[in-house]
Backbone as JSON Lines, residues from 0, in Angstrom:
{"i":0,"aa":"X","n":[18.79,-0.26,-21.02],"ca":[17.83,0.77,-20.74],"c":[16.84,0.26,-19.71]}
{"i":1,"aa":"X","n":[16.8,0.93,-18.51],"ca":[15.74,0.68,-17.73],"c":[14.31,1.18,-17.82]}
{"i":2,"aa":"X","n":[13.35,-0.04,-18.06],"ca":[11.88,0.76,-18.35],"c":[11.38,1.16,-17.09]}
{"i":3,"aa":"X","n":[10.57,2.35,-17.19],"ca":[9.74,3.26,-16.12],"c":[8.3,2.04,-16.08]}
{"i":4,"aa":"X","n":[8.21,2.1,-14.6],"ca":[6.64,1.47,-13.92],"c":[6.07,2.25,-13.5]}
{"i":5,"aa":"X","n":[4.93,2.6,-13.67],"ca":[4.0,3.53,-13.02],"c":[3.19,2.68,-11.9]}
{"i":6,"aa":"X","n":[4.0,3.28,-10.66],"ca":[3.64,3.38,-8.87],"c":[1.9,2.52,-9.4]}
{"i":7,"aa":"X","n":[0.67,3.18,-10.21],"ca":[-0.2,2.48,-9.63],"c":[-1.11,2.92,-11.49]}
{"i":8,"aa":"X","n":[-2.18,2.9,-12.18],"ca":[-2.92,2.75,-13.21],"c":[-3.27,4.68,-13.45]}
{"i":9,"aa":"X","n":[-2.49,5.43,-14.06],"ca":[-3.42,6.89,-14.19],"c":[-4.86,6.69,-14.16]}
{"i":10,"aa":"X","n":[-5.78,5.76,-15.16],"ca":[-7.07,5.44,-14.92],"c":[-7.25,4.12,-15.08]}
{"i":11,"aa":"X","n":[-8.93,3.92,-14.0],"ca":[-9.14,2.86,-13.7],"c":[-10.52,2.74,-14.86]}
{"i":12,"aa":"X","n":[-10.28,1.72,-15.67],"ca":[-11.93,1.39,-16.75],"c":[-12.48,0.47,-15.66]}
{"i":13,"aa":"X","n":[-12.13,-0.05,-14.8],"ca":[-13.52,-1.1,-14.1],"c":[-14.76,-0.71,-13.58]}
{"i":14,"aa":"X","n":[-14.82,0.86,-13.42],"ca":[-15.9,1.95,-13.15],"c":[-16.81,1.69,-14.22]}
{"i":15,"aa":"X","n":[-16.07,2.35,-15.25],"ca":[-16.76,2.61,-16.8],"c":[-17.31,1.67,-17.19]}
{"i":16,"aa":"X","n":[-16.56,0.3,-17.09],"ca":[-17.03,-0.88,-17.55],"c":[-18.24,-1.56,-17.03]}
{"i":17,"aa":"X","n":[-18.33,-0.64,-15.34],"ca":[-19.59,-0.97,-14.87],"c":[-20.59,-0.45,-15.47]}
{"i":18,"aa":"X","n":[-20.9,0.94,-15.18],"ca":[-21.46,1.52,-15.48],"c":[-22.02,1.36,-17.25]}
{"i":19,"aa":"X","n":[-21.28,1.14,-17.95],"ca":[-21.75,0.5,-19.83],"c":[-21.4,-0.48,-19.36]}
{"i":20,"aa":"X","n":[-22.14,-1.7,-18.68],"ca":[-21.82,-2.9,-18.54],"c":[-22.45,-3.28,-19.9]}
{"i":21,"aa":"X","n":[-23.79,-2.92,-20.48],"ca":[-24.82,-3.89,-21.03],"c":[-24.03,-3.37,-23.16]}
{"i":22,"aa":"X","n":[-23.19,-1.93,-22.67],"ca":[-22.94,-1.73,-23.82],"c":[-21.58,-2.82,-24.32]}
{"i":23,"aa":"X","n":[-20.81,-2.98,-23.06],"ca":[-19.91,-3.85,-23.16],"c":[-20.06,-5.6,-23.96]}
{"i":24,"aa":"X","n":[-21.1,-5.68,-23.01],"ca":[-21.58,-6.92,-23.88],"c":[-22.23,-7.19,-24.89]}
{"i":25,"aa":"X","n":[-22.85,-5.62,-25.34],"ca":[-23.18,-5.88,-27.1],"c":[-22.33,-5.99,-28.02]}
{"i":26,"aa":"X","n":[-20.71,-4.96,-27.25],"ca":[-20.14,-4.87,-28.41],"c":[-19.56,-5.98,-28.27]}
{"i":27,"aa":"X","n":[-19.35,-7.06,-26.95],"ca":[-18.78,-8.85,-27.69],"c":[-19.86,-9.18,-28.09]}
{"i":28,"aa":"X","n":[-20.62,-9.67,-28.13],"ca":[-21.78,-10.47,-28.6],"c":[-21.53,-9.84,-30.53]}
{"i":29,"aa":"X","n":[-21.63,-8.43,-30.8],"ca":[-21.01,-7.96,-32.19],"c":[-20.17,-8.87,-32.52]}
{"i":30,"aa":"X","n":[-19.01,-8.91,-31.78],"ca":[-17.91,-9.19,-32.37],"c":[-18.1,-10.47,-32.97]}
{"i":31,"aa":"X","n":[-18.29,-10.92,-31.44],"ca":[-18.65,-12.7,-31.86],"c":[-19.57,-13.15,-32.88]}
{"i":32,"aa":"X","n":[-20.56,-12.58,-33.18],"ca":[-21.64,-12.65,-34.19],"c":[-21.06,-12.48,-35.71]}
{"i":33,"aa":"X","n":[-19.9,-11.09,-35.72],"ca":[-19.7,-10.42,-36.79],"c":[-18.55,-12.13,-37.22]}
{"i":34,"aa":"X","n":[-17.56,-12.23,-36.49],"ca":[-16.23,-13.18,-36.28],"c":[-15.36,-11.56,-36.83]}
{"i":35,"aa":"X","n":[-15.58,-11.08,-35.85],"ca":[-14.82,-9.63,-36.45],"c":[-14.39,-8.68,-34.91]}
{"i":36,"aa":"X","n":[-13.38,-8.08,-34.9],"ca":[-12.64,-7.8,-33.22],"c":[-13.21,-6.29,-33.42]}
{"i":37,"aa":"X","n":[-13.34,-5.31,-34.8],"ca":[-13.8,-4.1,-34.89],"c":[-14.58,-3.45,-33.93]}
{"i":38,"aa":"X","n":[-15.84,-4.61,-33.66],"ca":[-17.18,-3.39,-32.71],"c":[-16.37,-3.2,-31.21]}
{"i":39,"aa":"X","n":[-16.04,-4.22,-30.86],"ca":[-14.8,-4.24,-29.39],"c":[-14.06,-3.03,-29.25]}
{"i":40,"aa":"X","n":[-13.29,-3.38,-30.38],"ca":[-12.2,-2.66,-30.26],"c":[-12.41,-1.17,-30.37]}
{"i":41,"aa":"X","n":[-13.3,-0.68,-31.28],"ca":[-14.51,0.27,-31.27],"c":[-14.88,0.83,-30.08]}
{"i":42,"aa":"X","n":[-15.6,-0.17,-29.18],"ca":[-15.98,0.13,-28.28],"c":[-14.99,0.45,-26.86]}
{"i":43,"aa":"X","n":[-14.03,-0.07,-26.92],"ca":[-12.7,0.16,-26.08],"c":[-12.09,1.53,-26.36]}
{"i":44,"aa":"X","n":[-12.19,1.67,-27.71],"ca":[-11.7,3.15,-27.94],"c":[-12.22,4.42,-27.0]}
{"i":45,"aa":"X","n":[-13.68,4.21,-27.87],"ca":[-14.65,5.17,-27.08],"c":[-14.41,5.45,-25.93]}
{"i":46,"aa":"X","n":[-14.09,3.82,-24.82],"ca":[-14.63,3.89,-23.67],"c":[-13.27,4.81,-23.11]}
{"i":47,"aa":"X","n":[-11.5,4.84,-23.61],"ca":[-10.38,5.17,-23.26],"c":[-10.79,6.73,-23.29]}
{"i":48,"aa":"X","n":[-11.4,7.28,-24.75],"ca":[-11.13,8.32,-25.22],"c":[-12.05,9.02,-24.07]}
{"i":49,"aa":"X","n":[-13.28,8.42,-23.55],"ca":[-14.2,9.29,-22.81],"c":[-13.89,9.43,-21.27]}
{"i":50,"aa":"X","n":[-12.78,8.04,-20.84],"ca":[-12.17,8.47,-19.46],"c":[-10.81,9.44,-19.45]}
{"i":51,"aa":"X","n":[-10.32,9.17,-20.85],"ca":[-9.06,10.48,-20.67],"c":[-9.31,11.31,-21.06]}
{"i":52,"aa":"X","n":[-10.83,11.48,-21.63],"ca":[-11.29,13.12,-21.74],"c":[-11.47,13.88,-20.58]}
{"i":53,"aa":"X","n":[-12.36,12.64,-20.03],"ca":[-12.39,12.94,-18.29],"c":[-11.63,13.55,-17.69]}
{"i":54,"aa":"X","n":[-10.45,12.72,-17.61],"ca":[-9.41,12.84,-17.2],"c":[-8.2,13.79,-16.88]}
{"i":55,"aa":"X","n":[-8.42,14.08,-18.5],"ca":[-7.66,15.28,-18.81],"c":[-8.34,17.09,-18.5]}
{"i":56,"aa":"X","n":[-9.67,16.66,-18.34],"ca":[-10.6,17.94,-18.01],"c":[-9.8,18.24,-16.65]}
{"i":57,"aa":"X","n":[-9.82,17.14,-15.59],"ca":[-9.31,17.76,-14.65],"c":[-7.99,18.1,-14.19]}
{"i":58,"aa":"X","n":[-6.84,18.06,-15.28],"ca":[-5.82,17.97,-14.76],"c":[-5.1,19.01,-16.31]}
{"i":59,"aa":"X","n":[-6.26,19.64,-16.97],"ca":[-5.32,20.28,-18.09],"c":[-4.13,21.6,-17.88]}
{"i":60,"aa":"X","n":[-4.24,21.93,-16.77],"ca":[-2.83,22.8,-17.2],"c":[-2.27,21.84,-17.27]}
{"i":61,"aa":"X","n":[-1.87,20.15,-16.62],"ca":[-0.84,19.83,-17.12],"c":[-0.75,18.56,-17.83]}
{"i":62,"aa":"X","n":[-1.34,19.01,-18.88],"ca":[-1.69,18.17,-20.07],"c":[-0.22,18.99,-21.39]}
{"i":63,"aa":"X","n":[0.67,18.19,-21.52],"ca":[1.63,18.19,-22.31],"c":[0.82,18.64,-23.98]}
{"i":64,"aa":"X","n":[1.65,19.37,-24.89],"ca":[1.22,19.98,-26.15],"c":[0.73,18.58,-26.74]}
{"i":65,"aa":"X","n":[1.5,17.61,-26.91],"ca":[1.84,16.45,-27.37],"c":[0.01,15.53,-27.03]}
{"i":66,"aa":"X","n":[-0.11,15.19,-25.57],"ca":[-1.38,14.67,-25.44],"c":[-2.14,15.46,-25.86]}
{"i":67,"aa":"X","n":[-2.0,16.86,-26.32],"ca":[-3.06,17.75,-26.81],"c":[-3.4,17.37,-27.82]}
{"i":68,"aa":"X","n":[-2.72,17.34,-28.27],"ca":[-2.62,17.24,-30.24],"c":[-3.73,15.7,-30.49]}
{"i":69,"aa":"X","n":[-3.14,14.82,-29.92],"ca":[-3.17,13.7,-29.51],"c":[-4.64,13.66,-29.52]}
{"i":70,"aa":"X","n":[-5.4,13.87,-28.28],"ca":[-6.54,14.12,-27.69],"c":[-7.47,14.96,-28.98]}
{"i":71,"aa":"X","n":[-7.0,15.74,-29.52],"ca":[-7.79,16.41,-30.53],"c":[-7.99,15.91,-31.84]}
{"i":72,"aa":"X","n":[-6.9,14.95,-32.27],"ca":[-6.91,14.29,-33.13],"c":[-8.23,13.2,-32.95]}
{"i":73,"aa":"X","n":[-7.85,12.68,-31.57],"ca":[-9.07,11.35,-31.58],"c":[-10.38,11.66,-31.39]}
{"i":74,"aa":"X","n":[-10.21,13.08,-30.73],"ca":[-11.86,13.55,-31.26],"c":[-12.55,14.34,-32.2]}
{"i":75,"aa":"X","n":[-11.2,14.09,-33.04],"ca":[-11.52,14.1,-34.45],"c":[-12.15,15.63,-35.11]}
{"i":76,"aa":"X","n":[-11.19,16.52,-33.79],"ca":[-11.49,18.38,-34.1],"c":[-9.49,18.54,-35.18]}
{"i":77,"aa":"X","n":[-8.85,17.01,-35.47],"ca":[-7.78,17.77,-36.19],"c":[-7.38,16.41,-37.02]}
{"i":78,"aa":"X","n":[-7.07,16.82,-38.18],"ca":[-6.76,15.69,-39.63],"c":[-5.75,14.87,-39.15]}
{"i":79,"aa":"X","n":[-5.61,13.91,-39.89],"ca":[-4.86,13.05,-39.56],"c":[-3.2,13.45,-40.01]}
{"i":80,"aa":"X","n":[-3.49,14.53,-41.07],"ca":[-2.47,15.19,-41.69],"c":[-1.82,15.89,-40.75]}
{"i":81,"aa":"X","n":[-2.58,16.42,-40.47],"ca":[-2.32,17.51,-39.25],"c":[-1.51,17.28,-38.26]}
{"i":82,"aa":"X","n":[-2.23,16.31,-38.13],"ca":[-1.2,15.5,-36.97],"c":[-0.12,14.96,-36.74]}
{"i":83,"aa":"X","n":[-0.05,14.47,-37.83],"ca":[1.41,13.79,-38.05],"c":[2.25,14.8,-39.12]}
{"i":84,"aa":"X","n":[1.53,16.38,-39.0],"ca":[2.53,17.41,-39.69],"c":[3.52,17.96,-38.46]}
């Protein structure tokens, strides 16, 4: 099976990461403090969910049912049940 490469990144976080630079480094300094990967990983979420919200604002007619579901789930407008019904 040949795997698919994507030509170049759908989105770029090195923007975002600028821009919450100072939030970036609370949530390591958390981590490191806590000895726990949660506030990071936490904070990585957020930062995905708020550029492919972005993201997806501008490009939703062609946003697949599937990333819909998807997308609604993580912002937490549909159960987890739901989702995986």
């Amino acid at each position: 099976m040949k795997a698919y490469v994507l030509p170049e990144p759908l989105v770029y976080l090195s923007g975002y990461l600028k821009q919450h630079q100072a939030e970036y480094y609370q949530a390591l300094q958390e981590s490191t403090y806590q000895t726990d990967s949660a506030p990071f990983i936490a904070f990585m979420l957020r930062m995905i969910l708020d550029i492919v919200t972005t993201f997806t604002l501008q490009v939703t007619p062609q946003v697949t049912p599937q990333v819909e579901r998807l997308l609604r789930a993580m912002r937490g407008e549909m159960s987890r049940e739901a989702f995986v019904a």
